[in-house]
C-alpha positions, 0 to 999 in steps of 0.5 A: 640266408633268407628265412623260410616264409611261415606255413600258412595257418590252417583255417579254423573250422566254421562254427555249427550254426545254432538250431532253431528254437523248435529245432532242425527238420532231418531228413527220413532216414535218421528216423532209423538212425536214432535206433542204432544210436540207442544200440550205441549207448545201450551196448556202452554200458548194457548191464546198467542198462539192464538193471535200469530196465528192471528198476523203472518196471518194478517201479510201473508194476508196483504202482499199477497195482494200486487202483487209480492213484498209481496210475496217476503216480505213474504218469506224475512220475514219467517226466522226471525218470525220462529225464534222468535217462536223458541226462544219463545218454548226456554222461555217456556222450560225454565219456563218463560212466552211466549208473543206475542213480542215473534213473533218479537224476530229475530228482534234483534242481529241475524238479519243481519244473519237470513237476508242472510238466507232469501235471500238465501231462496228467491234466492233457490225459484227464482231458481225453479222459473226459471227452472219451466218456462224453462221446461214449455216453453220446454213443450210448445215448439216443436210442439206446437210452430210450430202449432201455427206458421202454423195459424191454430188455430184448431190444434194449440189448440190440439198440445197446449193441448196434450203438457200441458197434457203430460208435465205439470206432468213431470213438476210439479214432477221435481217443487216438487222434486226440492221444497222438498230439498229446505224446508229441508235447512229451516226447521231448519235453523232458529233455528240454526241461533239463538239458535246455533249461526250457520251462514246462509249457514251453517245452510242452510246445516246442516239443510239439513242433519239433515232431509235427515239423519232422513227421516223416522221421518220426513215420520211419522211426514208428515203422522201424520200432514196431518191427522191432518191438516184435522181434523183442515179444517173440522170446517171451518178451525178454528181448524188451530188457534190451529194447526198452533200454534202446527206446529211451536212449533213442529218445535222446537220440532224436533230441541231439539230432534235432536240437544239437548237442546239449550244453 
């Protein structure tokens, strides 16, 4: 009797093709979709969450109090806890169990670059600083100056007030438009610091791009999280022990969607 021919061998799926440097462009809804999938790791393991949520705030209150240098501690600080967090969403994503030393996991061989990504971070906020107060003293300048410089302080205070008022908004936009391009260089560079191994600069650029190349999801994913940060205030602010928790993981969200899966 004749042998039956083999089955056919299914063929193996095509690889995923590897994203581009500064990752793929998504389409607009999966700005909405890096939320529900924050809700996912959040609901995985949400009493750590939680307790991360507490943590990383007793952490900014304990700093804010200490006049500018726990601001500047602060913000030297970011980096390396966002990291933590994203790596974190990486053990859960990978089935394992997140834990609150996750919070503390930048903390470890990828520190000495996070630790140029927060002075370069702290070097972009000192630079806005700068330019801020430059164009204040500008507003204030002029005829305001002269006004008080002539002694009478009835039309001083006028020229003073007419000053601010016409200029402070002309400020606060160029603060704004100069504060946007700055958070975009950060949004992912954590990320890329300790799951792609990019190094500071690097990271600061490509994150940069990523976010101006997906501008519309990013739109989407702004508009969903401010309505979101307003039902989270309405209950006496409670509800931002569940929403910031879903915001960092949200984060890690967008950088699977747009980078791929980390190694």
């Amino acid at each position: 009797m004749d042998n039956p021919p083999p089955a056919a061998t299914p063929p193996l799926p095509s690889p995923q093709p590897a994203p581009p440097a500064d990752g793929w462009a998504v389409d607009a809804g999966r700005g909405a979709h890096w939320w529900s999938e924050g809700w996912r790791y959040f609901t995985a393991a949400p009493v750590i969450w939680i307790v991360i949520a507490i943590l990383y705030l007793a952490i900014m209150i304990g700093l804010a109090v200490i006049p500018i240098i726990g601001q500047i501690a602060s913000m030297l600080l970011h980096p390396a806890l966002t990291a933590g967090l994203m790596l974190g969403c990486r053990t859960q994503e990978r089935g394992g169990e997140l834990t609150v030393g996750h919070l503390f996991a930048g903390f470890g061989d990828r520190l000495s670059p996070l630790v140029i990504l927060a002075l370069l971070y702290l070097a972009g906020w000192i630079a806005i600083w700068l330019v801020t107060v430059a164009l204040l003293v500008m507003v204030i300048g002029g005829g305001a100056l002269g006004a008080l410089l002539s002694g009478n302080t009835v039309q001083a205070g006028i020229a003073l007030l007419s000053a601010l008022s016409v200029g402070a908004l002309v400020v606060l936009l160029v603060a704004l438009l100069l504060v946007v391009p700055l958070l975009m260089a950060i949004w992912f560079a954590p990320a890329l610091v300790v799951l792609r191994g990019d190094e500071p600069f690097a990271a600061m650029k490509t994150s940069f791009n990523a976010c101006l190349r997906n501008f519309v999801p990013f739109l989407v994913y702004g508009l969903v999280g401010l309505l979101l940060a307003i039902l989270a205030t309405i209950p006496l602010g409670l509800g931002w022990f569940v929403l910031a928790p879903v915001y960092a993981a949200s984060i890690y969200a967008g950088y699977k969607d747009i980078f791929g899966d980390p190694a």
